[in-house]
C-alpha positions in Angstrom: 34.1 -22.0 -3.5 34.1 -18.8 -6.1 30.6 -17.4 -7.0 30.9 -18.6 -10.1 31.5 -22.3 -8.9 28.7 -21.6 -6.5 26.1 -20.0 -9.6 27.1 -23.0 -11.6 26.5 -25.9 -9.4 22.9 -24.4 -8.5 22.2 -24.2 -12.5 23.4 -27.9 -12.5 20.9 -28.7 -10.0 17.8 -26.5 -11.6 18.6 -28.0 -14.3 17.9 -31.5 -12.9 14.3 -31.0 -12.8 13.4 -29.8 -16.3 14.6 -33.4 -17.5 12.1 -34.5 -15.2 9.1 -31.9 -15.6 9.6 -31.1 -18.9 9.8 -27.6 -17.9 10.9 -25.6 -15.3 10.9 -21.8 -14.0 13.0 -19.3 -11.9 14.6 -16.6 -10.6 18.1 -15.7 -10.8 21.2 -12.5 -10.1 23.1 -11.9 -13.1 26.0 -9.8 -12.9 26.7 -7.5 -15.5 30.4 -6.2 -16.7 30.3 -3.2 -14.5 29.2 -5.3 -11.6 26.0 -4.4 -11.4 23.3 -7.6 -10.3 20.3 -7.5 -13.0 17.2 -10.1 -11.6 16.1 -11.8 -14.0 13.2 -14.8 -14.6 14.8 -18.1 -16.2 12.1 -20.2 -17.8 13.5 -23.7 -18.9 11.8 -26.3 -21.3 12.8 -29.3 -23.3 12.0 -29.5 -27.2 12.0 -31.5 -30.0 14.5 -30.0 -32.2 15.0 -31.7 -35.9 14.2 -34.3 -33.8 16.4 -34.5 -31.1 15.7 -33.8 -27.6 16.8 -30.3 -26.5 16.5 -27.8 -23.9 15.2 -24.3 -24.6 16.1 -21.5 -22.2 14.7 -18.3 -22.3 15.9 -15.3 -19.8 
């Protein structure tokens, strides 16, 4: 499995429990062009957007 397949299915899961807890925080390793891994916080909620539920994610 590539990183990328790897660093998706664990957003997939995270993203699991938002739905659940309305919102949700964490840490993450983004990788920038030169290859370089950044940490960053990932903090998750779900909105009401022109009235439609939506989730918010702010890095």
């Amino acid at each position: 499995m590539s990183t990328i397949q790897s660093s998706a299915r664990a957003f997939e899961e995270r993203m699991a429990k938002p739905l659940a807890e309305k919102s949700r925080s964490w840490e993450s390793v983004q990788l920038s062009k030169n290859g370089d891994r950044i940490q960053v916080d990932i903090n998750t909620a779900l909105i009401d957007y022109r009235g439609e539920v939506a989730v918010l994610s702010i890095m």
